[in-house]
VOKEMAR-249122 format. One record per residue (C-alpha): residue number from 1; x, y, z; chain. Coordinates in Angstrom, 2 decimals. Layout:
pos,X,Y,Z,unit
NUM,X,Y,Z,A;
...
This chain:
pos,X,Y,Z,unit
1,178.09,62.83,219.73,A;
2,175.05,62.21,221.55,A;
3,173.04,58.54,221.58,A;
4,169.11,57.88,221.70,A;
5,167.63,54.82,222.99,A;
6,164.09,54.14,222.16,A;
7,162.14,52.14,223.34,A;
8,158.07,51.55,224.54,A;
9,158.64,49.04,227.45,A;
10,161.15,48.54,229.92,A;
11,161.44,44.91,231.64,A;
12,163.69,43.16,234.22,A;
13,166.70,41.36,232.58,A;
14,164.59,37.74,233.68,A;
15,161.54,39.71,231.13,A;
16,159.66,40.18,234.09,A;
17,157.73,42.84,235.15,A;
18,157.25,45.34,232.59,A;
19,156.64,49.08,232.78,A;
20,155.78,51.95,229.69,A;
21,158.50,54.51,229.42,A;
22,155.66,57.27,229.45,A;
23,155.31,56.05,232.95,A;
24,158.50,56.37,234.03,A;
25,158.91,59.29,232.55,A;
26,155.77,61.33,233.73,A;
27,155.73,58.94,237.04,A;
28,158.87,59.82,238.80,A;
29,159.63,62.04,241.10,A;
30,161.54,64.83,239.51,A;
31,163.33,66.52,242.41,A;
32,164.17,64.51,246.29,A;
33,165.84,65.67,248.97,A;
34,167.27,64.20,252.48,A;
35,167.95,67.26,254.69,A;
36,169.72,67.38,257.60,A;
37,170.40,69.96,260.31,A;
38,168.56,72.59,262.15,A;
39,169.67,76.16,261.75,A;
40,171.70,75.96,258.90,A;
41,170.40,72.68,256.63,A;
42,172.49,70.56,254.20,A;
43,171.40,67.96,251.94,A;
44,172.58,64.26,253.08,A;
45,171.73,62.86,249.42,A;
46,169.44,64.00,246.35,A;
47,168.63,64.24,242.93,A;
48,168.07,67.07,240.92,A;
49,168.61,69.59,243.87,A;
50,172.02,71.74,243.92,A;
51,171.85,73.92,246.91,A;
52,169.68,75.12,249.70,A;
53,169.04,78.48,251.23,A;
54,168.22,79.59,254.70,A;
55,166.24,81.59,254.90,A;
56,165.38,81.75,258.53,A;
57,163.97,79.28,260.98,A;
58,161.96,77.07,259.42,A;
59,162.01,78.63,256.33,A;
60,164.43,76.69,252.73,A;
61,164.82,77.80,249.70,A;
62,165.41,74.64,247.41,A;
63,167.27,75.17,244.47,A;
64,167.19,72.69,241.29,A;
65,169.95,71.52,239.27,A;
66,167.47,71.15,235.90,A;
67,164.94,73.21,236.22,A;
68,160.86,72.80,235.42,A;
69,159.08,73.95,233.49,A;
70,157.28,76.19,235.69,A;
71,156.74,77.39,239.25,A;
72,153.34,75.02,238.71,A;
73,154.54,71.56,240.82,A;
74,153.45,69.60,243.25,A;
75,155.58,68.66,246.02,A;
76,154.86,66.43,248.96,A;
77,157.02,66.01,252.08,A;
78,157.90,65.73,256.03,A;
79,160.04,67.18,259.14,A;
80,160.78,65.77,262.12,A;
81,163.20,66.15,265.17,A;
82,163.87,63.35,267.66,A;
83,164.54,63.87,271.55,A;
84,165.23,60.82,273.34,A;
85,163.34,58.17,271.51,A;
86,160.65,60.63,270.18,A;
87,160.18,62.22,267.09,A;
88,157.74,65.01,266.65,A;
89,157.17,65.41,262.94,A;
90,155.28,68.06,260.79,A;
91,154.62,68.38,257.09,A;
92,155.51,70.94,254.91,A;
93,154.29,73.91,252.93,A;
94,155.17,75.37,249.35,A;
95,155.57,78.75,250.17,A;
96,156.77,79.65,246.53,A;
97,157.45,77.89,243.67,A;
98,159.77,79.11,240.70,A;
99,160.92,76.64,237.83,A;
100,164.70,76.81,239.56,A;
101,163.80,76.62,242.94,A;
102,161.22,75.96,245.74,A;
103,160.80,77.71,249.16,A;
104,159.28,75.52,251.32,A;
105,158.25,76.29,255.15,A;
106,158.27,73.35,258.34,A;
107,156.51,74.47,261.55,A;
108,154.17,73.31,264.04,A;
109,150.21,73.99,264.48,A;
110,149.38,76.04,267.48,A;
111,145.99,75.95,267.82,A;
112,142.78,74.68,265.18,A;
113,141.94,78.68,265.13,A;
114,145.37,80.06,265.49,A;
115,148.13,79.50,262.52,A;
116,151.55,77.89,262.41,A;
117,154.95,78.52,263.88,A;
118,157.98,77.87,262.14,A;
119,160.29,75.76,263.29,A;
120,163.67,74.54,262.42,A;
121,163.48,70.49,262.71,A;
122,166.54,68.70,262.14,A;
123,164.85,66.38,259.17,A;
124,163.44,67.65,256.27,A;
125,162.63,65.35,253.44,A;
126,161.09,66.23,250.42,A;
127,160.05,64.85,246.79,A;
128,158.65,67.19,243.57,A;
129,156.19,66.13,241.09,A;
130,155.85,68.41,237.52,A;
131,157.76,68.58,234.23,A;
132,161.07,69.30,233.48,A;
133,161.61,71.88,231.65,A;
């Protein structure tokens, strides 16, 4: 049998700072990701994401483990790779977005009137912002 807990405001056990449960609710990220790997990616640790597909370089299919309620999401994120002590680091693209997955694209910026070239860096970390469905 399934509980319910209801409640309006959560607080610290000392009744310290105090948040709405709408907030935390509509507030939180509803997907994250920490990918590793170039070439063929896996996911170091997550929530709400059950597998990834390659789809070529620079180029992941995200799946989710609940899905949302719609392809209509916003999602925010960044790549990198280091060599030596740099990093070189790039932000990411929704390609496509489906309520059970998200195909996402990492690349570089040749030129301000040229377009982008994909690229497979070994970090990829990613967060989703929507409704579950």
């Amino acid at each position: 049998m399934a509980s319910e807990l209801r409640v309006n405001t959560l607080k610290y056990a000392s009744g310290n700072n105090s948040i709405a449960t709408s907030f935390v609710a509509g507030g939180s990220a509803k997907a994250w990701a920490d990918i590793i790997g170039a070439g063929t990616p896996s996911v170091a640790n997550s929530n709400n994401v059950s597998s990834l597909t390659d789809n070529g370089t620079g180029d992941t299919t995200i799946s989710f483990t609940g899905s949302m309620d719609s392809g209509n999401y916003s999602i925010a994120g960044l790549s990198g790779s280091q060599s030596g002590a740099q990093w070189a680091t790039a932000g990411i693209n929704k390609y496509t977005g489906a309520s059970s997955s998200c195909r996402v694209l990492r690349g570089y910026v040749v030129s301000f009137n040229g377009g982008a070239t994909k690229f497979d860096y070994t970090e990829l970390d990613f967060m989703l912002q929507g409704d579950l469905a």
